[in-house]
Kinemage of the C-alpha trace (Angstrom):
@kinemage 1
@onewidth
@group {chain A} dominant
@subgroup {mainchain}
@vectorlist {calphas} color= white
{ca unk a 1} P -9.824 -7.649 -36.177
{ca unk a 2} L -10.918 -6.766 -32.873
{ca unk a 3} L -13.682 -4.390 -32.010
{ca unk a 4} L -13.993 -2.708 -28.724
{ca unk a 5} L -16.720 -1.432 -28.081
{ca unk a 6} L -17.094 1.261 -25.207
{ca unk a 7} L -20.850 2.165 -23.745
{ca unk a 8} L -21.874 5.860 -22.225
{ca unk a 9} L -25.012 7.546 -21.171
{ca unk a 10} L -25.825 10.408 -23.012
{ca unk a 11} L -24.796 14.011 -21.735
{ca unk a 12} L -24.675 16.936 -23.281
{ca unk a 13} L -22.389 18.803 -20.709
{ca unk a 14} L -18.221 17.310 -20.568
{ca unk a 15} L -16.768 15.556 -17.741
{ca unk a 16} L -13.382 14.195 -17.258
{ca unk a 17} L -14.747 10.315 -17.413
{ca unk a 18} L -16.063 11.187 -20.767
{ca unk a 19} L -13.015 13.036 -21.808
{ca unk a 20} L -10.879 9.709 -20.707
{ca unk a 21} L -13.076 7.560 -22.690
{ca unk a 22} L -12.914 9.255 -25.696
{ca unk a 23} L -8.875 9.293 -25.182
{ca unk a 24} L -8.946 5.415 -25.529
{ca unk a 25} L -11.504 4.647 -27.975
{ca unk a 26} L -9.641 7.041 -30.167
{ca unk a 27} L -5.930 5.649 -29.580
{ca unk a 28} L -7.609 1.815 -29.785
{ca unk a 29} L -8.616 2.606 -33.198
{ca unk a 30} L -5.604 3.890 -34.763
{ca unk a 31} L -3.973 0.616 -33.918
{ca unk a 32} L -3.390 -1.836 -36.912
{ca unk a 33} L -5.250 -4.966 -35.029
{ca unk a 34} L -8.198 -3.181 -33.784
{ca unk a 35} L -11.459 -0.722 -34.362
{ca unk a 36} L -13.209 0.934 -31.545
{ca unk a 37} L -16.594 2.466 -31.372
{ca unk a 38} L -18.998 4.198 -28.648
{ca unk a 39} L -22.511 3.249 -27.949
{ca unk a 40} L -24.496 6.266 -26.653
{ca unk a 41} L -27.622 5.478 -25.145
{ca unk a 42} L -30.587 7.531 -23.135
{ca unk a 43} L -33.981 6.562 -21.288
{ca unk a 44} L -36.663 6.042 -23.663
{ca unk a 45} L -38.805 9.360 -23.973
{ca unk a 46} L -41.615 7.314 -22.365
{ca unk a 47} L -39.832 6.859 -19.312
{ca unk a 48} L -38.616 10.025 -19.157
{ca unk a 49} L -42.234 11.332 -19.141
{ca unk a 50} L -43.152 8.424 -16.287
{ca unk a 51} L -40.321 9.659 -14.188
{ca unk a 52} L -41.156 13.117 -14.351
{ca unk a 53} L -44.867 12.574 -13.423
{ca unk a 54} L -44.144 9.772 -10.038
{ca unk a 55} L -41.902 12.677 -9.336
{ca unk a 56} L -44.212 15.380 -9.200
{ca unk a 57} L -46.980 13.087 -7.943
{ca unk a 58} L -44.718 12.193 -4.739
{ca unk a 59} L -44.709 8.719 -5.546
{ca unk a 60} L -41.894 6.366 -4.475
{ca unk a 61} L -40.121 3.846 -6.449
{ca unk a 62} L -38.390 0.823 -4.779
{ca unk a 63} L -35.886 0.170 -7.317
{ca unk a 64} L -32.802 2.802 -8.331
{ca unk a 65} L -30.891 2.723 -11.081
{ca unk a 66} L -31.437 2.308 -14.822
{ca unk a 67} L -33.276 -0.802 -16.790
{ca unk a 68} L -32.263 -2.366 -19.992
{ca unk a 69} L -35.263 -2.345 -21.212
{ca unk a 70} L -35.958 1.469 -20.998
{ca unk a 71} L -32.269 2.116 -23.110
{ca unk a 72} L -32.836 3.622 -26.365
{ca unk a 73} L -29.685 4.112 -28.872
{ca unk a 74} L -29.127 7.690 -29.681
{ca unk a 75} L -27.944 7.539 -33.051
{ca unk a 76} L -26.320 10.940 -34.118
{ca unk a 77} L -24.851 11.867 -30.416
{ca unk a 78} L -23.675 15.584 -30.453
{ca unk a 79} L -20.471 16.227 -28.966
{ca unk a 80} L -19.977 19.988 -28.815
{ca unk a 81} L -16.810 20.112 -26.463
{ca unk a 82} L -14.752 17.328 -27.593
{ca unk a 83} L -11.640 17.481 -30.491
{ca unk a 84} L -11.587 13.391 -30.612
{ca unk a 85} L -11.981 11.611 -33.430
{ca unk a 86} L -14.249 8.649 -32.649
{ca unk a 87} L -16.717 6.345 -33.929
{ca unk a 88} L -20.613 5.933 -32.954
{ca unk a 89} L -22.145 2.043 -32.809
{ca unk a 90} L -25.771 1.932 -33.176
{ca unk a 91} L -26.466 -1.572 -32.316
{ca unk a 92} L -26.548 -3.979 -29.419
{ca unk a 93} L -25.868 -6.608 -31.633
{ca unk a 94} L -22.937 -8.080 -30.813
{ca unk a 95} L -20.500 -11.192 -32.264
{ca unk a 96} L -18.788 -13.325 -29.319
{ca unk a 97} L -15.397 -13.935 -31.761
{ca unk a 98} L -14.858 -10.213 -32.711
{ca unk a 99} L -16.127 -7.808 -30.119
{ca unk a 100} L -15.307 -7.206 -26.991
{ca unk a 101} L -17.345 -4.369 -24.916
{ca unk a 102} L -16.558 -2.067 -22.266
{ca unk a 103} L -19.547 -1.170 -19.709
{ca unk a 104} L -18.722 1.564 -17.513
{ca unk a 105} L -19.376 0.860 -13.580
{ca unk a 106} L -22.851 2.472 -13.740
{ca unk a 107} L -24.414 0.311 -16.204
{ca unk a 108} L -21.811 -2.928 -14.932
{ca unk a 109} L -25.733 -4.637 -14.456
{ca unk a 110} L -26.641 -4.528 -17.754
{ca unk a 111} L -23.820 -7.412 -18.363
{ca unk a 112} L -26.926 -9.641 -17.521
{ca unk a 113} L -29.642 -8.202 -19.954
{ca unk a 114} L -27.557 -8.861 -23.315
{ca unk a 115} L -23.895 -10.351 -22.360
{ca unk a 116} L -22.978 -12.899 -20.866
{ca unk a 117} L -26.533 -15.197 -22.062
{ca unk a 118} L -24.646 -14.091 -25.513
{ca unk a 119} L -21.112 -14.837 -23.989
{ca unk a 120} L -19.578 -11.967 -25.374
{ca unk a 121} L -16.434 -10.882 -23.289
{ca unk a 122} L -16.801 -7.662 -21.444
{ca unk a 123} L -14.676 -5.488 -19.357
{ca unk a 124} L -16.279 -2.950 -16.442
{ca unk a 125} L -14.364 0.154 -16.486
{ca unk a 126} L -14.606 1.888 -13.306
{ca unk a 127} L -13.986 5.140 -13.197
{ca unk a 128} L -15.629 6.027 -9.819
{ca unk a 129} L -15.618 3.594 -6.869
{ca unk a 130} L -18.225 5.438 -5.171
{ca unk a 131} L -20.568 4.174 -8.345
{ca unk a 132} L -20.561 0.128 -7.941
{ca unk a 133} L -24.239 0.398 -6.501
{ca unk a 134} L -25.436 1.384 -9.053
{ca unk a 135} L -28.596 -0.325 -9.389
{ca unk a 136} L -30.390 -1.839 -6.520
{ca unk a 137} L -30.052 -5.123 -7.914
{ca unk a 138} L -27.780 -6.598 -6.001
{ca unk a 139} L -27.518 -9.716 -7.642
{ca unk a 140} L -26.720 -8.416 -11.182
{ca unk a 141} L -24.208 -6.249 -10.403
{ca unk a 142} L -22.339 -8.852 -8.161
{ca unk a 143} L -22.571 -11.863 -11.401
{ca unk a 144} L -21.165 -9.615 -13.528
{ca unk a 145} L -18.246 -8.623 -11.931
{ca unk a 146} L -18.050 -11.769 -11.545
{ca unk a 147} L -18.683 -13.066 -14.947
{ca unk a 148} L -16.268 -10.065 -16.350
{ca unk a 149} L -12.793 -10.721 -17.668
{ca unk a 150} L -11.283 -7.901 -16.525
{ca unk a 151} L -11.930 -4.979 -14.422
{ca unk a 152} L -10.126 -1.477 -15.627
{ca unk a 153} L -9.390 1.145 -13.041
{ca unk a 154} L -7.460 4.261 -13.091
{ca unk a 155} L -6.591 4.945 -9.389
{ca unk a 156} L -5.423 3.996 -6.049
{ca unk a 157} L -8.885 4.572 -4.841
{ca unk a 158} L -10.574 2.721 -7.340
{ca unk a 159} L -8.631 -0.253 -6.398
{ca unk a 160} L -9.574 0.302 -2.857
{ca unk a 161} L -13.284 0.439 -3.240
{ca unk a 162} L -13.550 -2.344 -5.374
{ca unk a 163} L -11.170 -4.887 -3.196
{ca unk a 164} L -13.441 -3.592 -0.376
{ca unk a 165} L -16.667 -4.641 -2.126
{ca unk a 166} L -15.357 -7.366 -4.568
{ca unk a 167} L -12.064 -8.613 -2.839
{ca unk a 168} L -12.767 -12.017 -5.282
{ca unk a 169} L -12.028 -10.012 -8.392
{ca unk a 170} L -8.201 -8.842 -7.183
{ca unk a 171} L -6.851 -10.821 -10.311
{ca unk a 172} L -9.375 -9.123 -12.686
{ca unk a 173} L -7.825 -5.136 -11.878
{ca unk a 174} L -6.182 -3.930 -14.559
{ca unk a 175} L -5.073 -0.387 -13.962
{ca unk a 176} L -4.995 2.018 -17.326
{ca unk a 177} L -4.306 5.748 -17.016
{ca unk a 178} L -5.714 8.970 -17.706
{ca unk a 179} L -3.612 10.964 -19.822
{ca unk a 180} L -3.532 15.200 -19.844
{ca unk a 181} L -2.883 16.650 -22.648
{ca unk a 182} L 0.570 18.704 -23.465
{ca unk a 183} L -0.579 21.788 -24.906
{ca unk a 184} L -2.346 23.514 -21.969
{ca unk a 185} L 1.185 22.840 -20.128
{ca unk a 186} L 3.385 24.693 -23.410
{ca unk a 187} L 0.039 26.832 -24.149
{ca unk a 188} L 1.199 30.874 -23.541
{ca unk a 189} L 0.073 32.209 -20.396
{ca unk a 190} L -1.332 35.653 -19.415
{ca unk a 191} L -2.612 35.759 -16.221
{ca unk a 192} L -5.170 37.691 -14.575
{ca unk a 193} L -6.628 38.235 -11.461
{ca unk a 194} L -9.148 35.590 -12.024
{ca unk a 195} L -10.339 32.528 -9.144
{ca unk a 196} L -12.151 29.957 -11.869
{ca unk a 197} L -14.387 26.776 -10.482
{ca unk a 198} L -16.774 24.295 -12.244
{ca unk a 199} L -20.675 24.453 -10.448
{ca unk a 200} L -21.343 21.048 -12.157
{ca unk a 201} L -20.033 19.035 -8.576
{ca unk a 202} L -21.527 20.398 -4.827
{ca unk a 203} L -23.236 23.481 -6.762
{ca unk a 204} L -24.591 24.398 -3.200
{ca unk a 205} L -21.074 24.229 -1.969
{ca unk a 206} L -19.299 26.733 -4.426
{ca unk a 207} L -22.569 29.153 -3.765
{ca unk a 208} L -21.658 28.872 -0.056
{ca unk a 209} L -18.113 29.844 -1.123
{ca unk a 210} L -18.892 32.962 -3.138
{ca unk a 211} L -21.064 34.590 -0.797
{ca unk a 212} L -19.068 34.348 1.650
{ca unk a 213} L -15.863 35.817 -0.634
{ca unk a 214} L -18.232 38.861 -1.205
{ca unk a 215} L -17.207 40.943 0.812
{ca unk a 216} L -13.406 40.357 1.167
{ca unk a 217} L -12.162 39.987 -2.096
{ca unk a 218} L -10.583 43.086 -3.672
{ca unk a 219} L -12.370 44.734 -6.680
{ca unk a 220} L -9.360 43.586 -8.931
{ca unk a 221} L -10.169 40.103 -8.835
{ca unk a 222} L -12.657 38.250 -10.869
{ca unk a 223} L -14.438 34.584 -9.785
{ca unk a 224} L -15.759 32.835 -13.145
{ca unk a 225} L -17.379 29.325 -13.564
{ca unk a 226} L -16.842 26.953 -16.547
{ca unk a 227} L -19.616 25.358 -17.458
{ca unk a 228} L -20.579 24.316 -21.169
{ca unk a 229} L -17.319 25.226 -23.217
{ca unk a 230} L -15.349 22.561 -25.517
{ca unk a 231} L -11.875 21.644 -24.342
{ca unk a 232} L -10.229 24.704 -26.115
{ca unk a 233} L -11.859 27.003 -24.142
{ca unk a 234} L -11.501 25.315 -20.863
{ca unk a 235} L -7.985 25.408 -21.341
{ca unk a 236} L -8.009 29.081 -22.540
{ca unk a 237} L -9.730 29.957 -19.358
{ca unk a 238} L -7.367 28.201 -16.995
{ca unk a 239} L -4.526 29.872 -18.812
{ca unk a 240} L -5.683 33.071 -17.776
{ca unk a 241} L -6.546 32.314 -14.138
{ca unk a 242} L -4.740 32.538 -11.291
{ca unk a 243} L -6.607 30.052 -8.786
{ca unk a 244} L -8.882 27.027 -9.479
{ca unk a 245} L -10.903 26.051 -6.289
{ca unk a 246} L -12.282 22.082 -6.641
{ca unk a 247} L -15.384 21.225 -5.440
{ca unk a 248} L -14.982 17.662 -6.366
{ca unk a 249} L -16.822 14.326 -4.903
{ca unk a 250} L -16.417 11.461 -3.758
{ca unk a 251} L -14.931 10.663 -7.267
{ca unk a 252} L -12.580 8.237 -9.154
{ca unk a 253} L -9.845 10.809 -10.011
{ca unk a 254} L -11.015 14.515 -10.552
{ca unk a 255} L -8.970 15.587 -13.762
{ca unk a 256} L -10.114 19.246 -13.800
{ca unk a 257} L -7.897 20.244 -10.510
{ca unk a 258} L -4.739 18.887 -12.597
{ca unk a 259} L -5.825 20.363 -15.284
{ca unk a 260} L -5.875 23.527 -13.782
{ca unk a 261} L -2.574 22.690 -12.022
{ca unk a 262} L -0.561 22.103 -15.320
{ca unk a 263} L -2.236 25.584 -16.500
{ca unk a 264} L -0.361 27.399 -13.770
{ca unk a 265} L -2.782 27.529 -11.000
{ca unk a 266} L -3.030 27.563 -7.649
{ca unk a 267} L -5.973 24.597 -6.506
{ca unk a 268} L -7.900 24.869 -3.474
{ca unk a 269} L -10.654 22.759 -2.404
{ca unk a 270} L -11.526 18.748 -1.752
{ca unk a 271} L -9.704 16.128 -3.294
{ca unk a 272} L -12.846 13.848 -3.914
{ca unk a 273} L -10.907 11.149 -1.763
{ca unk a 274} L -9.448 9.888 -4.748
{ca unk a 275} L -7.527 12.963 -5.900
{ca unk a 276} L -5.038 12.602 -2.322
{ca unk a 277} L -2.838 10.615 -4.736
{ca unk a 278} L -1.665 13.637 -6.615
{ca unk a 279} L -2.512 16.067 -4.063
{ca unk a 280} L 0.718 18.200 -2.688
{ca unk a 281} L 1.827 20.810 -1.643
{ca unk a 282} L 2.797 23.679 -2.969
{ca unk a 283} L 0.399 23.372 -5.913
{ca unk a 284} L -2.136 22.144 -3.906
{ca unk a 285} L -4.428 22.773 -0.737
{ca unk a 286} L -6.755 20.980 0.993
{ca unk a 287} L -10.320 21.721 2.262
{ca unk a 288} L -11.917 19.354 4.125
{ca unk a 289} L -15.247 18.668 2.988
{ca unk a 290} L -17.832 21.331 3.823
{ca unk a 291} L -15.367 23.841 5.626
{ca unk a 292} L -16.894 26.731 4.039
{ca unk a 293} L -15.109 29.325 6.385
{ca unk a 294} L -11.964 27.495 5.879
{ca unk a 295} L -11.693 27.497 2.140
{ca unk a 296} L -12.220 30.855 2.198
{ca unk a 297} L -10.140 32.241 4.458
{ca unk a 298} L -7.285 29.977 2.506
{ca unk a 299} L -8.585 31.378 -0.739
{ca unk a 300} L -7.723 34.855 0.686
{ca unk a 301} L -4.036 34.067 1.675
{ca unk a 302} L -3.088 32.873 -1.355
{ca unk a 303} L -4.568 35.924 -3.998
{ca unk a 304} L -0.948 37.813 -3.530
{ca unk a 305} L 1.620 34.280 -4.421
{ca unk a 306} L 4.367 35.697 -6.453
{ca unk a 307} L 6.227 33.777 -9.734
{ca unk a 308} L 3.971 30.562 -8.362
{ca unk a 309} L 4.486 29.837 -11.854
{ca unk a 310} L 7.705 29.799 -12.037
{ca unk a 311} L 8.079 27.983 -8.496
{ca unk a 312} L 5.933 25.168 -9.085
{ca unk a 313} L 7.347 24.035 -12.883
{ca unk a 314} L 9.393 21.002 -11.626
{ca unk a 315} L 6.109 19.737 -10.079
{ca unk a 316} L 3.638 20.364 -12.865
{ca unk a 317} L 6.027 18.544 -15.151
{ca unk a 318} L 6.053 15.511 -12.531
{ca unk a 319} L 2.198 15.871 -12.749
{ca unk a 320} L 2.469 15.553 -16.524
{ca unk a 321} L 4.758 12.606 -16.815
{ca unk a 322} L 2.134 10.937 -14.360
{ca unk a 323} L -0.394 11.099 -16.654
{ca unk a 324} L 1.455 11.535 -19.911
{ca unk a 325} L 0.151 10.296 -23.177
{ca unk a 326} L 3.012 7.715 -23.514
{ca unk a 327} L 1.828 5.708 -20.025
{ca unk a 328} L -1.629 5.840 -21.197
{ca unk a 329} L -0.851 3.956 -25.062
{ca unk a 330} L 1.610 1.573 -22.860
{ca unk a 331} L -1.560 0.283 -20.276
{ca unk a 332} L -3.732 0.108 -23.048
{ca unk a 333} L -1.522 -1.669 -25.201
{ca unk a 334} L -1.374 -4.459 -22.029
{ca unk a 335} L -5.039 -4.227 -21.590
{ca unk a 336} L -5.836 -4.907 -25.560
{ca unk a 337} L -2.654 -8.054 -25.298
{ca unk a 338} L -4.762 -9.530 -22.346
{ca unk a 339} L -7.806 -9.144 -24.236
{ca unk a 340} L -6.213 -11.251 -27.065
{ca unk a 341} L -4.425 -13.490 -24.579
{ca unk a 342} L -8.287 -14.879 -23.045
């Protein structure tokens, strides 16, 4: 039996990369031939504390970018927001017949430290192409790209960043997909007057965009952030709003604005480069990055849409077969045949 084994930096807050993650490990180990676990892991508490003090001190480090040997295991990982079922690995200790690991793109250059010396097979999983550089040593990250069987990516732009950087490894892209999840499209819906945003991405940004809302949007409407809620109350909250403005960056593929799209709202703000591939009209508007004046002024026209529900169903249920749970098993099913097949 085959053990996959993803990795992931500890965080208490949710993201959509985790959220993806999660998706697969879970599917991969329902499946007859295979188990699938996660590795959590965090900075040592010691190099927290050194970090903190060079900080404060002003002094300047050379080097970006975490180090194998200040990883430390976290062992009982608390997932608050999360209704997967998956499993928790707490070793690095790895077999080269039966496991096969999955580093995501911003620890790709710890395939040096305890990999491929081991030769156990690895795949990177990039989930942001803006992220390759993610150490400042160069020369890890390029061997093990090089040295990895396969390299999974879930968008257009993905595949552009990393033929840009890496065009060697164009036989190595595998493309899996992100898949949303039915119920907030079927979930009841009673909207409000409510504009909803998440501060986690360009928090200076959103600020921008709220003061300068102040003093033209009518008393009736509400503006509410979502920040540290589990997935059913995300979804509650985007069933209730009207408009969901993105301040995403620079990013693989922002899932939160299609989220918010199959919930029945209207989405204004960046696309995060990546997010251009699902990006239409009417559903979706555009801000170019750091238009402050613009996004509002758009976020204004659009309070007083009528039945944009009801106008936009035939594209929110394109949106959903894009990213529907039946594509996802399908490219992970190729992926874990590949896997077998090397």
């Amino acid at each position: 039996m085959k053990n996959i084994v993803f990795f992931m930096d500890k965080q208490k807050n949710p993201s959509g990369g985790r959220k993806i993650i999660f998706q697969f490990s879970e599917y991969i180990n329902s499946l007859k031939d295979f188990n699938s676990s996660i590795v959590f892991v965090e900075k040592k508490k010691i190099y927290k504390i050194k970090q903190s003090i060079s900080k404060k001190l002003g002094i300047k480090n050379n080097y970006y970018g975490w180090k194998f040997n200040e990883l430390s295991i976290v062992k009982h990982p608390q997932i608050f927001w999360s209704n997967h079922k998956i499993n928790f690995r707490n070793n690095f200790n790895f077999d080269k017949k039966n496991d096969f690991v999955i580093l995501p793109e911003i620890f790709a250059h710890f395939a040096n430290d305890f990999l491929i010396n081991k030769n156990i097979s690895y795949a990177i999983f990039v989930q942001n192409g803006y992220s390759i550089f993610s150490s400042s040593n160069l020369r890890k990250i390029k061997n093990a790209y090089k040295k990895a069987k396969f390299i999974l990516s879930y968008s257009k732009d993905i595949d552009e960043c990393m033929l840009t950087v890496f065009p060697e490894c164009k036989s190595k892209l595998l493309r899996v997909v992100p898949a949303l999840e039915n119920e907030i499209l079927n979930k009841k819906k009673i909207k409000k007057n409510l504009i909803t945003f998440m501060p986690r991405k360009l928090h200076k940004h959103s600020q921008l965009v709220l003061l300068f809302l102040k003093n033209y949007l009518p008393k009736n409407w509400k503006i509410k952030a979502i920040e540290n809620l589990n997935e059913n109350q995300v979804f509650e909250i985007l069933s209730k709003s009207k408009i969901f403005l993105s301040f995403s960056e620079l990013e693989g593929l922002g899932m939160p604005p299609i989220e918010a799209a199959l919930a029945g709202n209207k989405v204004i703000g960046y696309t995060g480069e990546a997010g251009k591939e699902y990006w239409k009209k009417p559903i979706f508007t555009e801000v170019k990055n750091g238009e402050i004046k613009d996004f509002c002024k758009i976020i204004i026209k659009n309070l007083n849409i009528k039945n944009f529900e009801k106008k936009t169903i035939s594209q929110r249920l394109r949106l959903l077969n894009q990213y529907s749970i039946k594509k996802q098993k399908l490219s992970l099913l190729n992926f874990l045949k590949k896997i077998n097949n090397k």
